[in-house]
C-alpha positions as CSV (number, residue, x, y, z in Angstrom):
1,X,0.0,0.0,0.0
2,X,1.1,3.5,-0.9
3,X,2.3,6.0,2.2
4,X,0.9,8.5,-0.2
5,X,-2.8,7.6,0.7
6,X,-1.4,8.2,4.4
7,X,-2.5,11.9,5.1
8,X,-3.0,14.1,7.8
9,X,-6.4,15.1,7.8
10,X,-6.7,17.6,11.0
11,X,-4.5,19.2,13.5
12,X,-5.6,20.9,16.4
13,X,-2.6,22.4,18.4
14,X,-3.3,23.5,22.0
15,X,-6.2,21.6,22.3
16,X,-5.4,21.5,26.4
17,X,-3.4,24.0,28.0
18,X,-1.2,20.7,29.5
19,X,-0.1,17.2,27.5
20,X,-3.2,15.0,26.6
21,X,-2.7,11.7,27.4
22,X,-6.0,9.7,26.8
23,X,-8.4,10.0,23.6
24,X,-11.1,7.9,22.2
25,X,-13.6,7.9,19.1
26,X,-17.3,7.8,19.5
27,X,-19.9,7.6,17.0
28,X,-23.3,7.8,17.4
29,X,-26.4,6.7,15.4
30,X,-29.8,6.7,16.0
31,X,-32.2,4.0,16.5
32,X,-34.2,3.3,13.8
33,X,-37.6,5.3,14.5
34,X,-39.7,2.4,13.2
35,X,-38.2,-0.3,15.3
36,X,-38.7,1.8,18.7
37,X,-42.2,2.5,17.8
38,X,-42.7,-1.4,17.5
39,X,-40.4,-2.5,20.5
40,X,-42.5,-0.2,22.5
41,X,-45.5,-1.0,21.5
42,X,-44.6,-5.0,22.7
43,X,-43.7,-3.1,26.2
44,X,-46.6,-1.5,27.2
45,X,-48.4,-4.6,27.1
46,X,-46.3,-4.9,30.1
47,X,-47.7,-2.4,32.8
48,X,-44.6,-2.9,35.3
49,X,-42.1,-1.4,32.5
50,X,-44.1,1.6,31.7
51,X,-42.3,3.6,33.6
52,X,-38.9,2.7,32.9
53,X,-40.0,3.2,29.4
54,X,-41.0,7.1,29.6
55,X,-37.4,7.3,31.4
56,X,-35.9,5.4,28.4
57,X,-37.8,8.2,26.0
58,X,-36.9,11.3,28.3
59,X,-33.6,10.2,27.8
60,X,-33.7,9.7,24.0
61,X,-35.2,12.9,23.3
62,X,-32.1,14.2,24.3
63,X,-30.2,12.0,21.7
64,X,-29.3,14.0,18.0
65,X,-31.1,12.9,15.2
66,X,-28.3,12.6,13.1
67,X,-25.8,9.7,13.1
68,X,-22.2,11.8,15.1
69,X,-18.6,11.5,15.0
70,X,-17.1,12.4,18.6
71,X,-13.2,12.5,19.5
72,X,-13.2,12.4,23.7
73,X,-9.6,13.6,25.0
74,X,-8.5,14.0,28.6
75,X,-5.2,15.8,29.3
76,X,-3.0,16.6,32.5
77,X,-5.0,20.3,33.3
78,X,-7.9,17.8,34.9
79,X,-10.3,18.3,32.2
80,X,-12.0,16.4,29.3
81,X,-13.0,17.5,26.2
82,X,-15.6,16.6,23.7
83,X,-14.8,17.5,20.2
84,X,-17.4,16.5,17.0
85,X,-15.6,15.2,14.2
86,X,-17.6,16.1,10.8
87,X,-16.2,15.8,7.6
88,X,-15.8,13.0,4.9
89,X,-13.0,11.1,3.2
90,X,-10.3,13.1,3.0
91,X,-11.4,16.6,4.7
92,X,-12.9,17.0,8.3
93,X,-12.3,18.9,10.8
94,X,-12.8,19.0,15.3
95,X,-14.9,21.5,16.8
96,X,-15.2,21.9,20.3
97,X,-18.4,20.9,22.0
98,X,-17.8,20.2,25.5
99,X,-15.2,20.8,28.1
100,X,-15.9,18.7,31.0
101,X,-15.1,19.9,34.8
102,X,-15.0,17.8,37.8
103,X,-11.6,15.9,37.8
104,X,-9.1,17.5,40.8
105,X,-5.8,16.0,38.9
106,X,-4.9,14.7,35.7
107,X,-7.2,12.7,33.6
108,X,-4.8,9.5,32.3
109,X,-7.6,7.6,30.5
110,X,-10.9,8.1,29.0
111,X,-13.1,5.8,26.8
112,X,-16.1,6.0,25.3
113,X,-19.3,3.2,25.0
114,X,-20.3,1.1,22.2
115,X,-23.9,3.3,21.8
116,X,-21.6,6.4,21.6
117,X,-23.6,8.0,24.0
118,X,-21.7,8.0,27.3
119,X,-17.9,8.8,28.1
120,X,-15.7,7.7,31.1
121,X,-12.7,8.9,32.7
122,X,-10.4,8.0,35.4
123,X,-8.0,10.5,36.9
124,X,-4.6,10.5,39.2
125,X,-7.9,11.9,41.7
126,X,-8.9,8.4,42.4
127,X,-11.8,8.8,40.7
128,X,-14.1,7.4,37.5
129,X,-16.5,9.8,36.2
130,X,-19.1,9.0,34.0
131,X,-20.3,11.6,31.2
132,X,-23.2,12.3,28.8
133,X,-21.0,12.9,25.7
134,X,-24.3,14.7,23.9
135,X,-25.2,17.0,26.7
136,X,-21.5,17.6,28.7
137,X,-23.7,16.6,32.0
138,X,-21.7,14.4,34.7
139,X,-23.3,11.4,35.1
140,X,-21.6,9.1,38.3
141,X,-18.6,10.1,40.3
142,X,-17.2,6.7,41.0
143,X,-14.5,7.0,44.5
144,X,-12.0,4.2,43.8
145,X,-10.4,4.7,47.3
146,X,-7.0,5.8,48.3
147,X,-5.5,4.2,45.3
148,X,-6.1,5.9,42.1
149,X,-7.9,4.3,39.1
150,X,-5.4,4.1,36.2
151,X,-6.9,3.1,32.9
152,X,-10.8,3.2,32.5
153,X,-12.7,1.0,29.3
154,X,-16.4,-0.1,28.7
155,X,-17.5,-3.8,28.7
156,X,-18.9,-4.2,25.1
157,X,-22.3,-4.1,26.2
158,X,-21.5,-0.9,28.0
159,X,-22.6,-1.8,31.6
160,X,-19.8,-2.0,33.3
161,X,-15.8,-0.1,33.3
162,X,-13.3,-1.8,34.5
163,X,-10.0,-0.1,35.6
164,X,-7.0,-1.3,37.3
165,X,-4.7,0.1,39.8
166,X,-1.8,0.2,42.1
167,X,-2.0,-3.1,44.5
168,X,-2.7,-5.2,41.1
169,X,-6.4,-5.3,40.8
170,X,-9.0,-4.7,38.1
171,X,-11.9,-3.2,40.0
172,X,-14.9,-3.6,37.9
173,X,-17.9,-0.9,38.6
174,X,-21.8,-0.8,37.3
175,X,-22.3,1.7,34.5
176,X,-25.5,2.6,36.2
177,X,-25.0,3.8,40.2
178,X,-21.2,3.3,40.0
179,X,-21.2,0.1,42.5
180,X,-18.2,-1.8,42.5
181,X,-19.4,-5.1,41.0
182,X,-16.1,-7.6,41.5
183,X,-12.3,-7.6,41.8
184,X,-10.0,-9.3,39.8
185,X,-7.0,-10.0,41.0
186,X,-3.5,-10.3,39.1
187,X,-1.7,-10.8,42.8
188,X,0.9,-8.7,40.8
189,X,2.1,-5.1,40.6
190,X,0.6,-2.3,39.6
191,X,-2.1,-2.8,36.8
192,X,-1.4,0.1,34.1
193,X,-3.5,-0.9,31.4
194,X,-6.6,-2.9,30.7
195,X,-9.4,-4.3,28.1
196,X,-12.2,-6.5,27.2
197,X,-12.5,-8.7,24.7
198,X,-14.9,-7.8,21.7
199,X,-16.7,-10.7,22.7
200,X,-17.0,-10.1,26.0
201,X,-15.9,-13.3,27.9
202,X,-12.2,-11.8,28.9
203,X,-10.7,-9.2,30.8
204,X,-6.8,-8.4,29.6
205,X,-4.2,-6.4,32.0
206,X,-0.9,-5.3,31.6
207,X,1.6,-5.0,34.8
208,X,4.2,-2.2,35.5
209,X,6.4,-5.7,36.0
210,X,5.8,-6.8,32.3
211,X,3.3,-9.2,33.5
212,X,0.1,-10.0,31.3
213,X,-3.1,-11.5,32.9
214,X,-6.1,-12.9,31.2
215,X,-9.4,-13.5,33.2
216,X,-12.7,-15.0,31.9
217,X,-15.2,-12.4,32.6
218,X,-18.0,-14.5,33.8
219,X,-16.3,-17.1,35.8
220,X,-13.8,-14.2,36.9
221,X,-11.1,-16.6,37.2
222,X,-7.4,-16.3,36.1
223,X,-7.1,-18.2,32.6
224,X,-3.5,-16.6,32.1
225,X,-0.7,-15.2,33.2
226,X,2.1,-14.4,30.7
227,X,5.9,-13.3,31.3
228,X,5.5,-11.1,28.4
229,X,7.5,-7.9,28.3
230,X,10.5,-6.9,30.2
231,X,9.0,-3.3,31.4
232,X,5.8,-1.1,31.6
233,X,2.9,-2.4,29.5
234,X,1.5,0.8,28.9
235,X,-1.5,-0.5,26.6
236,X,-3.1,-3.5,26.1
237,X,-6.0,-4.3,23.1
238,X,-7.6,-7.6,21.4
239,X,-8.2,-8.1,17.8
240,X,-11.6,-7.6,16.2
241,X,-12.7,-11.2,16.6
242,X,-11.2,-11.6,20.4
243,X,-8.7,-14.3,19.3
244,X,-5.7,-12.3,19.8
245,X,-4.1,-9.8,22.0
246,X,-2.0,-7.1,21.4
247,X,0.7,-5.5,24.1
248,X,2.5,-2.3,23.4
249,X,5.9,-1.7,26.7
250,X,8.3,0.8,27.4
251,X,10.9,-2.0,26.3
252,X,9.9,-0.6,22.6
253,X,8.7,-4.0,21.6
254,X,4.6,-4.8,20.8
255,X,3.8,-8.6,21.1
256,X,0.6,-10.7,19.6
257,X,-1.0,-13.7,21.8
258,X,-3.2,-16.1,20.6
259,X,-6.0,-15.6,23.7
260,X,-7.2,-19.5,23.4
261,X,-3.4,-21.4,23.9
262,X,-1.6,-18.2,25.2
263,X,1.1,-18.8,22.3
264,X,3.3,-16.3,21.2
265,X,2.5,-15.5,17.5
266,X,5.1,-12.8,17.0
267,X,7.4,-10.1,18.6
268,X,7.1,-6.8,16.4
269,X,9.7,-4.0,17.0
270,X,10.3,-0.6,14.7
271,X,9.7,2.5,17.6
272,X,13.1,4.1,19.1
273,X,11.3,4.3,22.4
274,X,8.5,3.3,24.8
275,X,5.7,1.8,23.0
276,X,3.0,4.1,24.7
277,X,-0.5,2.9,23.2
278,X,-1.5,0.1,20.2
279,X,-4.9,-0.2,18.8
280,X,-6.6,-2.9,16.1
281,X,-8.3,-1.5,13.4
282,X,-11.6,-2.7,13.3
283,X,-11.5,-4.2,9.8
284,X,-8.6,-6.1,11.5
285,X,-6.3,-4.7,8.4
286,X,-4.3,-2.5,10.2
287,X,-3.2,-2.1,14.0
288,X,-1.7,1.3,15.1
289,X,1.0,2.2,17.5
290,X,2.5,5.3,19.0
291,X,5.8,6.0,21.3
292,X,7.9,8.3,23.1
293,X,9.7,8.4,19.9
294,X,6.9,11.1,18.4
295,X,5.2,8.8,15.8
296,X,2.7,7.2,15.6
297,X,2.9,4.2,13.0
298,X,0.4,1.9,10.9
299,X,0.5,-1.4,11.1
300,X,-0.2,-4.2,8.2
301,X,-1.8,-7.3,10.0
302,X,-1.3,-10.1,7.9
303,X,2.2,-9.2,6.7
304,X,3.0,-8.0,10.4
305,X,5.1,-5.1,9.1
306,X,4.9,-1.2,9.3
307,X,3.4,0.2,6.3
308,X,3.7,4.3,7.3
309,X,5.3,6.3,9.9
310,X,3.3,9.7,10.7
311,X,5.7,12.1,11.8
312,X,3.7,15.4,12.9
313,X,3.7,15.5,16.6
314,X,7.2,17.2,18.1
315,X,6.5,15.2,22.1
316,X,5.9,11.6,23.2
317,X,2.4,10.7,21.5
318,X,0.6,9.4,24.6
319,X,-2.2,7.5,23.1
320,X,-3.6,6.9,19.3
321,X,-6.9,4.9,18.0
322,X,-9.0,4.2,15.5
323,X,-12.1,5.2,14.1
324,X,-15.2,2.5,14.3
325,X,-14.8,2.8,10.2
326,X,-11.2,1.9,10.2
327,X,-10.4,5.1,8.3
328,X,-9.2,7.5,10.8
329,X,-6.7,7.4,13.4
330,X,-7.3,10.4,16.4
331,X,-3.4,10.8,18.2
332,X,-2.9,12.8,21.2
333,X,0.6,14.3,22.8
334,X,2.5,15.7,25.5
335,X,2.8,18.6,23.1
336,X,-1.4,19.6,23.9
337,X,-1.8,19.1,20.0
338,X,-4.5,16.5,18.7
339,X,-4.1,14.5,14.7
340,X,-7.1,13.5,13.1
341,X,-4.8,10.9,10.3
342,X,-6.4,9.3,7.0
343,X,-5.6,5.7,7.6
344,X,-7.3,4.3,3.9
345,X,-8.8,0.7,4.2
């Protein structure tokens, strides 16, 4: 594939007045009209979920009618920041729609849900905090306790975050009231980075130690533990199709496991620094990856080689993902600036 196709679509510099370490796509569309009017017709046959139902529609009427692009970013002045993407193929550009107040420190890690609807955020505060992307309103303040949440992400199905911190555990919280549901524990180090399978059934971590463990979500036992890197995993992701996982460490290697046998498929190196984030395409074409180094580079998944080298950000690029469309890769960077890249498919 041609690194001419490879473009930089949008650059925002200054975006937060500190570096921006965590950033996320969310998109948006609305329920098909027809089908609601039919679902809720079979509901109010049933009298006891009337009411939740006129709470479901309160809540939809706040929803845009339009299908939205959202870029979430959270940076180390304590706020995060809704931006709208609009724009198609090769032109688009962010504008600013909310700036969200309530963290006390920096916000490390933000996600957003599958629906596009909701945002979270976890914060060197010890806290989660749980947003209406549409509307900017605060929805939960989750208190993790004296040791602070480190990386925040949905469960597919968007009930629950999951985050892990400093004695080792995933603590995993309800989406609605913010209870602390179960805890997972690595009985390792500190757990910098986590994520769900696509599917659902696993829970992924990645240990200041180097250590990777792999829990089944329902059972909430330990299926895994891997010796895989020999430093900070500082991001952690599963393919498309939840067979494989994906490790990014400060020892400037990335590593693919088959999830099933826990096999090493292959050790991928190319950054001159700490591997910060990695991130599968959801096509499963491409993965991306960014570093200390200042790039952020696309990967080719069958041929397990670096196809482009984006070289536009002049600080370590904290975090870089994809669009839901595989198209578009969002980067963020210690120096305040957010990329909007054209990644073609």
């Amino acid at each position: 594939m041609s690194g001419a196709l490879f473009s930089l679509l949008h650059k925002r510099e200054n975006s937060h007045s500190e570096g921006i370490w965590a950033c996320a796509w969310g998109h948006y569309v609305p329920k098909d009209k027809s089908k609601e009017s039919t679902s809720e017709d079979k509901e109010q046959e049933n009298g006891e979920e009337n009411k939740e139902n006129e709470e479901n529609e309160k809540d939809r009427d706040n929803l845009p009618d339009t299908e939205q692009r959202y870029v979430v970013s959270g940076g180390l002045d304590d706020l995060v920041k809704v931006w709208r993407w609009t724009g198609d193929g090769v032109e688009g550009e962010l504008s600013a729609m909310h700036t969200l107040e309530g963290h006390s420190l920096g916000v490390i890690s933000v996600d957003v849900n599958a629906e596009g609807t909701m945002a979270a955020s976890s914060s060197l505060d010890s806290t989660i905090r749980l947003w209406n992307i549409h509307s900017g309103e605060q929805l939960q303040t989750i208190d993790c306790g004296p040791v602070e949440a480190w990386s925040v992400v949905f469960s597919p199905d968007g009930n629950h975050v999951a985050s892990g911190n400093h004695a080792g555990k995933i603590n995993v919280y309800a989406v609605d009231g913010g209870r602390h549901v179960t805890t997972l524990d690595t009985r390792g180090r500190f757990t910098y980075s986590v994520a769900y399978s696509r599917d659902g059934k696993y829970v992924a971590s990645g240990a200041i130690d180097g250590f990777i463990n792999v829990f089944d979500v329902e059972s909430g036992k330990l299926v895994h533990t891997l010796e895989g890197h020999a430093m900070t995993i500082r991001s952690i992701t599963f393919s498309p199709d939840s067979q494989l996982l994906l490790t990014a460490a400060d020892d400037g290697h990335m590593k693919i496991y088959d999830v099933k046998s826990s096999h090493l498929a292959c050790t991928l190196s190319g950054h001159g620094s700490w591997v910060l984030s990695v991130d599968f395409a959801p096509d499963k074409m491409h993965f991306v990856s960014s570093s200390s180094d200042h790039t952020v580079k696309v990967w080719d998944f069958a041929q397990r080689n670096c196809v482009h080298t984006f070289k536009d950000h002049h600080d370590q690029v904290w975090c870089a993902k994809y669009s839901q469309d595989s198209s578009k890769i969002v980067s963020v960077s210690e120096d305040k600036s957010i990329i909007v890249f054209n990644s073609p498919v």
